[in-house]
N, C-alpha and C positions, 0 to 999 in steps of 0.2 A: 401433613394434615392440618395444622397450624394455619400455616400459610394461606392453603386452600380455604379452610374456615374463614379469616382475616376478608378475605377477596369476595367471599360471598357475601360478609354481611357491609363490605361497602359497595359490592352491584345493587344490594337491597336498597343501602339509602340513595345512592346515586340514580334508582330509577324513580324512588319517591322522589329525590328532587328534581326531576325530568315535571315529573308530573304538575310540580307546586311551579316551576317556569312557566308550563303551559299555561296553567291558571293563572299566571301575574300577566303573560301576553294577554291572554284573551278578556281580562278585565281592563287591561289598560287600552286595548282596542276598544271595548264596551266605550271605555271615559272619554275616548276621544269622538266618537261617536255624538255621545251626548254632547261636546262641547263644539262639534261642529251646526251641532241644530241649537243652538245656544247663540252661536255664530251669525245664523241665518236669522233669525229673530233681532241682534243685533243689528246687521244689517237694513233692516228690513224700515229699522227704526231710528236709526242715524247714530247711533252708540258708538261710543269709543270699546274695541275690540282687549286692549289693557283694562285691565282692574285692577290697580295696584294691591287698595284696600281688600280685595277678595283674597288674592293671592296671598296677600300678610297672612289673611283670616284663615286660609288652610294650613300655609305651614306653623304657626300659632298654634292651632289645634292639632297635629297631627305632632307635633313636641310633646302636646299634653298629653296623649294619648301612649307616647310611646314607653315601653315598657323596660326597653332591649333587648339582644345587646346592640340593637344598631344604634348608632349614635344621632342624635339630633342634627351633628352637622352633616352626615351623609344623606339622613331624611330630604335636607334643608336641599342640598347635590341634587337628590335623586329628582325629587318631584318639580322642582325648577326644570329640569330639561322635559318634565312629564308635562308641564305646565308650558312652556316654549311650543313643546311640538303641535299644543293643544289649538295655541296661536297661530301657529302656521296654519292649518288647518282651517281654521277658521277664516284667516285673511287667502287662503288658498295659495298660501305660497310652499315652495319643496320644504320639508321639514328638514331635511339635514340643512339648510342653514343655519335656523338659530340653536339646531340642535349641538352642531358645530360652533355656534358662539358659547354655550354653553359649557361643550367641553372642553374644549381646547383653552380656554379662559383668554386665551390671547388670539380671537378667532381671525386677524386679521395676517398671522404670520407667515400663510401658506401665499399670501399674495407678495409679502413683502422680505421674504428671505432671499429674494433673488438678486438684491441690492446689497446684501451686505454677508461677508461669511460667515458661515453658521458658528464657526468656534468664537467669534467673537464678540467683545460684549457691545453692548448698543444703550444710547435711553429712549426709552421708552414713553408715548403718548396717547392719547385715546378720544373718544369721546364716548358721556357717559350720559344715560337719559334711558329711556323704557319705556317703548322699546328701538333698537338700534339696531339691528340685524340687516335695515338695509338706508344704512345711511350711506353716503358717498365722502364722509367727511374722509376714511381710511383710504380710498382710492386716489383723492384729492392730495392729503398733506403727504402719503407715502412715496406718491410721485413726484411734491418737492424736495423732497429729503433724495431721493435720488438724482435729482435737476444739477442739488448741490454737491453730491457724492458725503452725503452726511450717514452717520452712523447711528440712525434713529427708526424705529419704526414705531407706526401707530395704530390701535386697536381699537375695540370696542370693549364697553364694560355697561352690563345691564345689571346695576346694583338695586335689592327690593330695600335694603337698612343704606338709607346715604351718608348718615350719620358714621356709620361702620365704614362707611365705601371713601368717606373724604381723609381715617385716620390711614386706611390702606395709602393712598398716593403720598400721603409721608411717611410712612412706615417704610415704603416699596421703593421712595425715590424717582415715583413715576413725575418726569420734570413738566409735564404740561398735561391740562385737559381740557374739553371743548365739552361745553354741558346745554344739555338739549331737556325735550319735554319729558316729563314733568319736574324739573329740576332747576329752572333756571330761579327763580326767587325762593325756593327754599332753602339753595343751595347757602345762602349770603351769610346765617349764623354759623354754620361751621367755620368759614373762613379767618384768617388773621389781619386781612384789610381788604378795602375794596376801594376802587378808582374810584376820582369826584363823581361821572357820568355815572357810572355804575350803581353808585349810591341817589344818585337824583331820579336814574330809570326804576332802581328797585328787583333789577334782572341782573345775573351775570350769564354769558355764555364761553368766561376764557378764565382757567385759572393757571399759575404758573406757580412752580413750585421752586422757591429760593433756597434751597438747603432746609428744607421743612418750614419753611415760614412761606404762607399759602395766599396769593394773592389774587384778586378776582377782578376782572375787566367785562366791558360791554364793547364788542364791536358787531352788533346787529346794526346798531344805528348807523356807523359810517358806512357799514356794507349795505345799507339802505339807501341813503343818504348818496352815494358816488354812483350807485347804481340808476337809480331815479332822472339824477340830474344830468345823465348822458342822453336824457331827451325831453327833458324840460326843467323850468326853475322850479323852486318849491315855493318862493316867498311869495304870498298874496295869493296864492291857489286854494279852491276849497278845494280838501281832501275829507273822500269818506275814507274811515280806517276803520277794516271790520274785525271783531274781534280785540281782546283785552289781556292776552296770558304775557308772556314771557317774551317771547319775540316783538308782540304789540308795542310793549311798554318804551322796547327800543325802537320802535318807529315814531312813535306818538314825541318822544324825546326828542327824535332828528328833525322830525315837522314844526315841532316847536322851536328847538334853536336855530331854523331855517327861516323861523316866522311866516310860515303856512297858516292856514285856516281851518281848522281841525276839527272835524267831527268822528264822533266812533257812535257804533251799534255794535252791540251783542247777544250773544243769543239769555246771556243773564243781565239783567238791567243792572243791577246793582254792584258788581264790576266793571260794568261801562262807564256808570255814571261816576266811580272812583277815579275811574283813569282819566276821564276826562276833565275831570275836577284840576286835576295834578297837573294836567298838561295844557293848560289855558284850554279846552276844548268846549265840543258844546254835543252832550247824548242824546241820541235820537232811537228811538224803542223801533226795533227793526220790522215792525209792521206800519211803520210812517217812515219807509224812506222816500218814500213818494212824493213827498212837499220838496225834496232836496234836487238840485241840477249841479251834483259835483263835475269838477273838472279832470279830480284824479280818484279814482276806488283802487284801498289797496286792501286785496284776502294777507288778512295777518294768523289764518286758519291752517291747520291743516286740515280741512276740509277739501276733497276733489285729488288728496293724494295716492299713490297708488299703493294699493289695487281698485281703490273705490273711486276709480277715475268719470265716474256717469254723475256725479255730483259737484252740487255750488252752495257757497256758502248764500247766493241771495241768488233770484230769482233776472230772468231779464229786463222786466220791467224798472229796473232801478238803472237802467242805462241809459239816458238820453242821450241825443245825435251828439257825436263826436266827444272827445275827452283822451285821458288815456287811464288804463286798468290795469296794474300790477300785482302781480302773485307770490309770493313769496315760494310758495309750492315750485321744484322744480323738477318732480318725476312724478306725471309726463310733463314735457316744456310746455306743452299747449294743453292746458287745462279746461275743463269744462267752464269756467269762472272767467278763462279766457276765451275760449270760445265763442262764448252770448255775447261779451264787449265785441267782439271783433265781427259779429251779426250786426250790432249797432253804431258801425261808424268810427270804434276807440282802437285806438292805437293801443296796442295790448304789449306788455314786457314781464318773461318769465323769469323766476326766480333764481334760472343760471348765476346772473350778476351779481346777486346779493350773496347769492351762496359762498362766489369764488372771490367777492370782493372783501366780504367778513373774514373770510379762511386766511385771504392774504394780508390783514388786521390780525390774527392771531397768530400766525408765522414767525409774523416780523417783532411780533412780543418774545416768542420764543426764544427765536433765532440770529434777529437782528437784520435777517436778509428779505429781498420783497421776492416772493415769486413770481411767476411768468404766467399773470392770470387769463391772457387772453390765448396763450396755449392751452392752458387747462380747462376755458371754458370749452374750447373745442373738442378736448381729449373726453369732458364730461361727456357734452353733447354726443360725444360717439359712444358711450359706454352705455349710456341708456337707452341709444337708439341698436345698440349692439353691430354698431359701425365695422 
């Protein structure tokens, strides 16, 4: 009778908590709901689909709030993946990927345990920035690390505290990392040093980890800089450079130690007109490119990437007959931004090269060895073309 009693009064709570599941599904559908017409609105308006400051701002409040016993850091767990799928959504892409970046916290391992056996140990590398759910860096260095039958794989990490995120790779002994937006110049106070370039550009995208002493490099510029000049010089060229973040800063760098002719527009004047301060240039408020007849326009944007591939950072009229127009964007290879140059006459170059040229500049930091870039740019080109 005991027994029997025991069993009834947990079918009782076991069917209350059927019920209160039902009700966390059906409101967390509700939220997703609302964040996909949130989405469309953003869309609609050219918004960046990330808010990092938003997202702080709920789990922030949602700590304050909490009472327990759950704990703050499963909160922090849970609503991150609530927050991920929110994006997918949004950007319309399947949610189990970054739902699976989220959980798996090493989301990149089901592609690259096939390289190495599972009982054994490996180091570990990544790239880290927000969001990264579909970057190709993982596809990229995982398949050098097998080129060389190296004992390494690399992941993704979409950290919201970076502060928190930089003691992790010494803590963790994670030996290298590749840092993407929005990360690359805020990343620079955490660090323990930073290369000459790195400190004149003001960005890092490589950091290497020396037995915990953290060091931070720029190779956007030479992956710019090598890529570029496989089909023209730089020196004595006017270049528009559009755009002023993290990536820019290393362009605007290679333009300048190339002794190019530098001009930037942005879509904030007063970032633009810093960077170009910095880098002998000359700012042009993006409603007057029209006085200008560059000979090179380079999208230092992620504008035009995908999914929002129907979009350019400027307009066609900034094109005149002939020239050449470079993207840094390289999914899709042919960008809307390339597209309209290549209406007008401009020898147009996707961001394949830069991608695969920077990657094998951080490699070879790593590693010491050069990868096989013009195999991997082809292996790229087939990944996104689903070759």
């Amino acid at each position: 009778m005991k027994n029997k009693s025991i069993d009834e009064k947990i079918k009782v709570l076991r069917k209350t908590i059927d019920g209160i599941d039902e009700s966390i599904l059906d409101l967390i559908n509700q939220r997703l709901l609302f964040g996909k017409n949130i989405g469309e609105i953003k869309k609609k308006s050219g918004s960046e689909i990330l808010d990092i400051a938003r997202e702080k701002e709920i789990l922030d409040r949602l700590a304050k709030k909490n009472s327990g016993p759950l704990s703050n850091d499963v909160i922090f767990h849970v609503f991150k993946i609530i927050m991920a799928a929110s994006r997918d959504i949004q950007t319309e892409y399947p949610v189990y990927e970054s739902m699976n970046n989220h959980i798996d916290g090493l989301g990149c391992l089901d592609y690259s345990r096939q390289f190495f056996d599972e009982k054994s140990t490996f180091d570990i590398f990544g790239v880290m920035g927000n969001p990264v759910v579909h970057s190709l860096s993982p596809f990229m260095h995982n398949f050098a690390f097998n080129f060389f039958s190296l004992n390494s794989v690399y992941t993704r990490f979409e950290p919201l505290n970076l502060k928190y995120a930089v003691s992790g790779i010494r803590e963790l002994g994670i030996k290298g990392v590749s840092v993407t937006i929005p990360y690359k110049e805020s990343i620079i106070k955490y660090l323990d040093t930073v290369s000459e370039s790195a400190e004149k550009i003001g960005a890092v995208n490589t950091i290497v980890n020396r037995n915990g002493f953290l060091e931070g490099h720029n190779t956007d510029w030479k992956g710019f800089v090598r890529a570029l000049e496989k089909h023209t010089k730089i020196k004595d060229k006017n270049i528009l450079l559009i755009g002023a973040g993290g990536a820019a800063r290393g362009i605007a760098y290679g333009i300048n130690i190339k002794e190019g002719q530098l001009f930037i527009t942005n879509r904030t004047d007063e970032k633009g007109r810093v960077l170009a301060k910095e880098f002998s240039g000359e700012f042009v408020n993006i409603h007057e490119l029209g006085k200008l007849e560059p000979e090179i326009i380079v999208n230092a944007t992620s504008v035009g990437m995908y999914p929002y591939t129907e979009v350019s950072p400027v307009d066609e009229s900034v094109f005149k007959s002939g020239g050449l127009a470079f993207d840094i964007v390289y999914n899709p290879v042919e960008t809307r931004f390339l597209q309209l140059a290549k209406k007008k006459g401009f020898k147009t170059v996707s961001g394949i090269s830069m991608f695969v040229y920077q990657g094998e500049e951080q490699f070879k930091i790593w590693t010491g060895k050069e990868f096989p870039a013009q195999l991997l740019k082809e292996k790229i080109f087939e990944k996104i073309y689903n070759i």
